[in-house]
Structure formats: C-alpha cells, structure tokens
TIDRENVEX-85657 format. One record per residue: residue in one letter; x, y, z of N, C-alpha, C in turn. Coordinates in steps of 0.2 Angstrom, whole numbers, plus 5000, padded with zeros to 4 digits. Atoms other than C-alpha are relative to their C-alpha. Layout:
residues N
AXYZXYZXYZ;...
END
This chain:
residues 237
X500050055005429263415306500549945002;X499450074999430863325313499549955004;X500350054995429863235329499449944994;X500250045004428663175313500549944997;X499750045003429963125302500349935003;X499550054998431063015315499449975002;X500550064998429462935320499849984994;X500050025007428962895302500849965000;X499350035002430862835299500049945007;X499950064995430562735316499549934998;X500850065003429062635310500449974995;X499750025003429862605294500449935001;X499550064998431362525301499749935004;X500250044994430262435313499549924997;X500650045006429262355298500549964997;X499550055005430862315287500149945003;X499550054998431662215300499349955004;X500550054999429962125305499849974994;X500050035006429862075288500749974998;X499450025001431762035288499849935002;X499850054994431561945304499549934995;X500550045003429961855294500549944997;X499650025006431061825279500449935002;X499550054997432461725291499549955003;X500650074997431161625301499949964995;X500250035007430461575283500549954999;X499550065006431961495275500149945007;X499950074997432461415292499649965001;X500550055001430961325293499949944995;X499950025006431061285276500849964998;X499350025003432961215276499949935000;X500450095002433161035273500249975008;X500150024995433761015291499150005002;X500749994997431861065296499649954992;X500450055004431360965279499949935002;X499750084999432260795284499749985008;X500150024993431460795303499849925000;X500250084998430460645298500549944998;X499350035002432260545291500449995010;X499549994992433060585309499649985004;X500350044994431760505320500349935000;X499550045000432760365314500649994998;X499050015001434360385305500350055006;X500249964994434460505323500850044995;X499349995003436060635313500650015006;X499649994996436860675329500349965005;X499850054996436760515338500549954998;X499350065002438260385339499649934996;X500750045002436760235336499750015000;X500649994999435160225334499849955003;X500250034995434260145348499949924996;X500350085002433460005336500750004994;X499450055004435059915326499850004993;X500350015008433959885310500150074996;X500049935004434160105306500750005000;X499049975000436060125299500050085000;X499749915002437060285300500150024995;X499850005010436960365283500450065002;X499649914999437760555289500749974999;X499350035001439460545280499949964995;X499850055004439260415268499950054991;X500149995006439360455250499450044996;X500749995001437960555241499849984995;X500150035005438160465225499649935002;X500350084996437760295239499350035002;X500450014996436560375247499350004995;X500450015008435560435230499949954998;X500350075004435560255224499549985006;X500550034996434560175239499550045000;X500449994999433460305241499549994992;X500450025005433060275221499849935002;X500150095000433060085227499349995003;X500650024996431760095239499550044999;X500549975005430760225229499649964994;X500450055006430760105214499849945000;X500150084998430759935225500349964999;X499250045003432559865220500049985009;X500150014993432259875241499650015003;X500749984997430859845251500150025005;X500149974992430359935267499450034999;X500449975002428759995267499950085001;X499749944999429160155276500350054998;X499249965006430660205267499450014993;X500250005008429560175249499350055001;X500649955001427960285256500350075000;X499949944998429060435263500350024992;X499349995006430160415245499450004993;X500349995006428660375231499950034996;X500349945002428160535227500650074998;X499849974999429660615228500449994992;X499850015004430760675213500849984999;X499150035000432660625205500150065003;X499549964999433160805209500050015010;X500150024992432560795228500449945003;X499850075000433160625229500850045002;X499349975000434860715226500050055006;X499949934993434660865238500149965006;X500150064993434060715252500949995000;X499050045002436060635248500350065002;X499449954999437060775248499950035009;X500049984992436260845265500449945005;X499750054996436560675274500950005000;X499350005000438260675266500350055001;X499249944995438960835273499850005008;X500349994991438260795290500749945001;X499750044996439760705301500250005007;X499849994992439560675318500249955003;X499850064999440260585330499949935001;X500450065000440260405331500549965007;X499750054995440660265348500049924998;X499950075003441160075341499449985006;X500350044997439859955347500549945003;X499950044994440259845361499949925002;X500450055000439959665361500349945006;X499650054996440459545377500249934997;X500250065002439759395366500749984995;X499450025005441459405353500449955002;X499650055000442659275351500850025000;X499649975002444459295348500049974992;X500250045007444159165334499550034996;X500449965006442559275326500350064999;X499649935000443659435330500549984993;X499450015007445059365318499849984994;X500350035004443959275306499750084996;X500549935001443059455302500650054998;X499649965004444659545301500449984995;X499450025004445559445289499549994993;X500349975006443959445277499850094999;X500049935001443859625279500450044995;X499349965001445759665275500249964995;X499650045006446259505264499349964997;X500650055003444559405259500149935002;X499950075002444559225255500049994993;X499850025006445259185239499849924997;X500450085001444659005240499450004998;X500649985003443059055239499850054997;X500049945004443159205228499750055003;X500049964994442859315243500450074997;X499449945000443759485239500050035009;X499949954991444259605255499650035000;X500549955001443059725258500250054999;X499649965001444259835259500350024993;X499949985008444659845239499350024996;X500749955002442959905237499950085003;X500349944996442560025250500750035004;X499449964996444460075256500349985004;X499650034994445960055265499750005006;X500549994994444860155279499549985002;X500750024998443360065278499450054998;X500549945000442460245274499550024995;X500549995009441860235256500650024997;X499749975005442460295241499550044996;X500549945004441660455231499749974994;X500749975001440360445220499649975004;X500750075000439360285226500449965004;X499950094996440360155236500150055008;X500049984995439760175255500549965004;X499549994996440860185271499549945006;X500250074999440560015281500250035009;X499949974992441060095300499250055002;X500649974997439760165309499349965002;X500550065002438660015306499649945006;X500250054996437759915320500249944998;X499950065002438159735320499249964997;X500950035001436159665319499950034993;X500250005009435959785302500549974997;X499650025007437559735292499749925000;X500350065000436859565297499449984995;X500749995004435259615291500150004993;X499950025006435859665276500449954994;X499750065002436859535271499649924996;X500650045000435459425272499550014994;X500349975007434359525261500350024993;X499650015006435659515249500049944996;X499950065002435759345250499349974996;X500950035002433659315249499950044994;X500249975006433659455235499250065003;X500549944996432559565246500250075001;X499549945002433959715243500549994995;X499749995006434459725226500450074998;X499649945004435659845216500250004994;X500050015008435859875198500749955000;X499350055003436859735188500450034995;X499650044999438059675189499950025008;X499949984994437659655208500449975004;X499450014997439159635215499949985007;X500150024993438659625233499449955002;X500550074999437259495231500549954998;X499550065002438859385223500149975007;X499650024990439859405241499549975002;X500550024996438459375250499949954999;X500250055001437959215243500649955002;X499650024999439559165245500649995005;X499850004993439859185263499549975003;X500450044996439259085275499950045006;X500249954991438259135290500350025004;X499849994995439559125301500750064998;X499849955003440759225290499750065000;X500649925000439259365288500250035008;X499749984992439459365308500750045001;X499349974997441259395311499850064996;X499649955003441459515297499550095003;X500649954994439659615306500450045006;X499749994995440559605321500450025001;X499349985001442159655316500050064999;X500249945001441559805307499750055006;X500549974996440359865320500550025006;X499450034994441859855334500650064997;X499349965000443059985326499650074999;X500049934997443360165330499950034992;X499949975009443260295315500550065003;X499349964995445060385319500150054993;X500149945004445160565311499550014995;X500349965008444560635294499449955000;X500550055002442760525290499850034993;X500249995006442560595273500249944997;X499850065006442660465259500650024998;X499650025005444260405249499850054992;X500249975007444260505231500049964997;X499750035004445160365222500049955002;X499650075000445360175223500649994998;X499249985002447260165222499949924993;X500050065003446859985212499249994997;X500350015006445659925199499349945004;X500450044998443959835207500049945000;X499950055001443959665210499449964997;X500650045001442159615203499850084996;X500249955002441159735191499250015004;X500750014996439759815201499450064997;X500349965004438359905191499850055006;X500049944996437860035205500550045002;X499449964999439560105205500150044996;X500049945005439760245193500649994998;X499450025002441460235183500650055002;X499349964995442360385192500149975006;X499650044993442360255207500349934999;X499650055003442860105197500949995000;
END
C-alpha cells in the first residue's frame, strides 16, 4: 500500500502546486504593472525621457495630481484624443488605482541638455522659478510646487523631470484654454501672464535641472499659497 500511497501523495502535490503556480501566473498578469502596459508605451516608467517631448514623466508626481488630469481628460477640462479614448469608460475608483501606481514608481531621471541656452534665458528662468515677477503679478513657482520643485501631496505636481518642448506645450494650452482645471484656475492666470519668452526660459530652466536625492513630494507648504487654486484640495493649501 505505501508505493500507492506515496504515489497518490505525489500527484496530489504535483496538482496543488500547478494550481498554485496557475494562481501566481493569474495575479501577475493581472497587476496594474501588466494592466498599464498600454500608459508606458509613452509615459515609458523606467526611462529618463520619453523619445517624443510632447509625453511628460508622470512616475513620482503626486496621486492626488495625477487623479485630476486623468479625470480632466476623461471628462475634457483636457483635450487629447488618445488620452480621453483610453480614459472614457473607465471609473473614479480606477482612475484612482491608475494615480497611486504611477505615484509610487520612482525611477531615475537625466536633466535635459540644451546647447541652444543663453546665459541671459538661463537667469531669466531661474529667477521666475525661485522669486517670480512681482511686477507682473508673477508668483515663484516654487511657492506652489516646493522649495524642491518636486510637488507637494495631495495634488500640486513636481515640475523636474519635464522635457522643455512639453512644459512649453503646456503653458500654451493653458494660455489657448485647451488645458483647463477646476476654478479658480490658477495656472491659466500665470500663464496668460508670461510672455512667450518668459514660458521659454522658465521650460528651459526646469528642464536643465538634476533631481538630487529623495523624489518623493513635500507633505507641507511651509507658507500659505499665493493665488487660490480650485484643483488643489485644502490639505495642500
């Protein structure tokens, strides 16, 4: 009877753990890494840039920021037609899973390179970055999004990582109104309010710096926002 049994008892085993193995296979398939494949043809998670300029790096940024745009471009506050086919159908609570994945992916990044800079666009770019223009009711950028540049938690994104060509881009569509965010839009104000050559440097400038240690978001703004921005939730205020 034993040569039965342990053959009996070998089968068994041989069954569980091919259902195990199934089991493991299944979920991996199914993780949101294997969910998002189609997202990473362009936002690529692992690459420093993306080949085309136009796709920003979202890995890292906030998942309260990332959650808004993708509602935005779900519900057409942002056009793309790409972005709103993958997004239409899809619900709030997913929407949120999509965000937080991205936001815990941090990989590394290389500053973009640009021979065409100035010393005169370089200074111009860091000094609305860090101080604004007060003449023109300009704030820093830095009193929204961090001393670091990296964001701050819930909702306000991290401005490094960013091709020159997109922040341009977006700036633009901020300006035209072709990239909307809930009111009070705060960054269609700026934008209307910077000149072309302003948008440049400050593109420039951002795009051109390193991201040194920790990339996680700021918790806190040490200081009180300089403009009220209705896409910002009041724990980042």
């Amino acid at each position: 009877m034993k040569p039965v049994m342990n053959s009996f008892l070998s089968a068994a085993l041989f069954v569980l753990m091919t259902v195990l193995s199934s089991q493991v296979q299944a979920e991996k398939l199914d993780s949101m890494a294997e969910r998002l494949q189609a997202c990473v043809i362009c936002h690529a998670a692992k690459d420093t840039q993306s080949a085309d300029a136009y796709y920003p790096r979202i890995a890292g940024k906030p998942a309260g920021y990332l959650y808004n745009q993708l509602s935005n471009f779900r519900d057409g506050r942002r056009t793309y037609t790409p972005m709103t086919n993958l997004l239409d159908t899809l619900s709030e609570d997913y929407l949120k899973q999509i965000a937080a994945y991205f936001s815990s992916l941090h990989p590394a990044f290389a500053p973009e390179v640009s021979a065409a800079v100035t010393p005169a666009l370089f200074t111009r770019g860091q000094l609305l970055v860090r101080q604004g223009d007060p003449a023109k009711k300009i704030p820093a950028c830095a009193a929204c999004h961090g001393s670091r540049l990296l964001g701050v938690v819930p909702a306000i994104p991290g401005l490094l990582g960013l091709p020159r060509d997109y922040i341009n881009a977006q700036f633009g569509a901020m300006r035209n109104g072709s990239r909307r965010n809930s009111s009070p839009d705060c960054m269609a104000q700026i934008a209307r309010r910077l000149s072309a050559d302003d948008i440049n440097s400050v593109a420039t400038w951002l795009s051109a710096q390193p991201i040194v240690g920790d990339e996680a978001p700021d918790a806190v703004l040490p200081d009180p926002m300089p403009l009220r921005c209705g896409s910002v939730t009041p724990e980042a205020k």
